[in-house]
Structure formats: C-alpha cells, structure tokens
C-alpha positions as CSV (number, residue, x, y, z in Angstrom):
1,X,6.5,-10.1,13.4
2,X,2.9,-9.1,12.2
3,X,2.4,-6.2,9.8
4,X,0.1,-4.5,12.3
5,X,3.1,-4.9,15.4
6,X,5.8,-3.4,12.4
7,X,3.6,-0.4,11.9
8,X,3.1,-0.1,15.4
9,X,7.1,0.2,15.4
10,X,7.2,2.2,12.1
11,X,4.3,5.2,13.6
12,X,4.7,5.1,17.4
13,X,0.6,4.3,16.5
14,X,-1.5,2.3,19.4
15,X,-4.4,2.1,17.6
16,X,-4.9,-1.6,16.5
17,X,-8.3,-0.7,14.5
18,X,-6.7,2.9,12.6
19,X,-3.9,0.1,11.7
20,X,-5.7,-2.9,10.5
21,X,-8.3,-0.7,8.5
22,X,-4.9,0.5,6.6
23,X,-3.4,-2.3,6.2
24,X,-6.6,-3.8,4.8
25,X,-7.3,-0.5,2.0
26,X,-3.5,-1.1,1.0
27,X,-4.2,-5.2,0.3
28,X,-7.3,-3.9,-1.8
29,X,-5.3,-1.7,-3.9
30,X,-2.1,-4.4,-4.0
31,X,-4.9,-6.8,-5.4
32,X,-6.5,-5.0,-7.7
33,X,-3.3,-3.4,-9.3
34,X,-1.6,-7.0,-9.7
35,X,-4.7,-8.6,-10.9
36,X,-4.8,-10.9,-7.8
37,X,-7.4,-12.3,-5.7
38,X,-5.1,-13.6,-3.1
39,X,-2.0,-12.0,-1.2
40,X,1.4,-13.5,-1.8
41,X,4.0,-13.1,0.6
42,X,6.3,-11.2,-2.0
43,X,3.6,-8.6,-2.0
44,X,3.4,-7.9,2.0
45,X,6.1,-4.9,1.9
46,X,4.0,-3.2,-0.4
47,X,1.0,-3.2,1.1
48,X,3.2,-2.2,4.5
49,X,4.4,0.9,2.7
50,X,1.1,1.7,1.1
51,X,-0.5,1.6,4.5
52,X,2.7,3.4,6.4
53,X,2.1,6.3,2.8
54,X,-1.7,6.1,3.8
55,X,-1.2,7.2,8.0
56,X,1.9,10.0,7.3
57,X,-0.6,11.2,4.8
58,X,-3.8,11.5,7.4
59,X,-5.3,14.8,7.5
60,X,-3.7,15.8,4.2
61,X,-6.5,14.0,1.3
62,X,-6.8,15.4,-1.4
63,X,-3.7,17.5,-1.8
64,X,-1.2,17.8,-4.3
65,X,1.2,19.8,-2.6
66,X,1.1,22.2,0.8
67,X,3.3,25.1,1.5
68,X,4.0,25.8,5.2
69,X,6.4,28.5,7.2
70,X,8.5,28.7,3.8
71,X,8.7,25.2,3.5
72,X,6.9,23.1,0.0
73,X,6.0,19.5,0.2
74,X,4.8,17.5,-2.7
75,X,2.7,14.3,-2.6
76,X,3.3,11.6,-5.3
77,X,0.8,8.6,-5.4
78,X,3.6,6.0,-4.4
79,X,7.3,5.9,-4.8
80,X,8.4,4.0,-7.7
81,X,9.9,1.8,-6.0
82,X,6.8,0.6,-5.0
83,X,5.4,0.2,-8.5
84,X,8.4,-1.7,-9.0
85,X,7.8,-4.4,-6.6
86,X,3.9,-4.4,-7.6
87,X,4.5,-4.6,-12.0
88,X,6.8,-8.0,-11.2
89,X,3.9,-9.7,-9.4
90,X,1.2,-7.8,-11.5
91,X,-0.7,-10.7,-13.4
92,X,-1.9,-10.0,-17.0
93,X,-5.1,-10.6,-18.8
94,X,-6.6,-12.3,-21.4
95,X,-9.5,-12.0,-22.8
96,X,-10.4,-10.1,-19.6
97,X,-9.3,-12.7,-17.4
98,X,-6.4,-12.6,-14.9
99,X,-5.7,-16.4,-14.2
100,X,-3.7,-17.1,-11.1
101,X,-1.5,-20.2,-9.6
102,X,-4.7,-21.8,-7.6
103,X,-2.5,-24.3,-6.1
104,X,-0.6,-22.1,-3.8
C-alpha cells in the first residue's frame, strides 16, 4: 500500500494533489534533517507522519497554541518519537560533507 492510499485511510482525504504535495514537503524535511539525498525505506513512516502532522495542522500555521470553548491545545514541531526514528538514519558530516551508501 502507497503512502498517498494510507493517508487517504489515515484523513478520510480524496484529494490526490493536497496529499502528494504533503507527502513531498515531509520527504524534503526527512532529507535535509538526515543529511540525505535519497529516501530509504526505513525513513517512509516519518515522512507519513510528518505529512499526516502537516494536514491535521491545515488552517492552524503559525500558532503556538489556540484556546477554544474552554478547551487549550498546544502544537509541538514533531513528536519525539519522530526525531527518534529521523537521528538513527541522520547521516553526519565532515568537512561539510554528508557521504552516503551510493550503492543502494
């Protein structure tokens, strides 16, 4: 099963376009945070969460937190749990250079 079709599932969305244009701002940030110029498939939940963070969070930019009818909601960047997945794939540099497995 696709990303896109497990969003679909995750959101209720139809809208193929909204979905793909998620899932391709969360494989920007998933690449540039591990250093990586190409996806791996250990990194594909990630980039499913970051996008699923990215649509609950539509309409809301910019906010740190909203109080509604009594009610306080917070917005972190990402759970940790996220992070966590993304620092054990997260490639480091030298000399300003991130060098990856080209073979793969």
């Amino acid at each position: 099963m696709s990303n896109i079709e497990k969003l679909k599932i995750l959101t209720g969305e139809s809208n193929d376009t909204l979905l793909e244009i998620l899932l391709a701002d969360a494989m920007e940030v998933v690449l540039s945070y591990t250093n990586r110029e190409k996806m791996i498939p250990e990194l594909e939940y990630p980039v499913r969460e970051l996008a699923l963070i990215a649509y609950n969070r539509m309409g809301t930019e910019g906010e740190s937190g909203r109080s509604e009818g009594g009610e306080s909601y917070s917005f972190e960047d990402a759970p940790k749990r996220i992070y966590d997945v993304l620092d054990k794939y997260r490639l480091v540099r030298v000399g300003g250079r991130a060098y990856e497995d080209k073979k793969k």
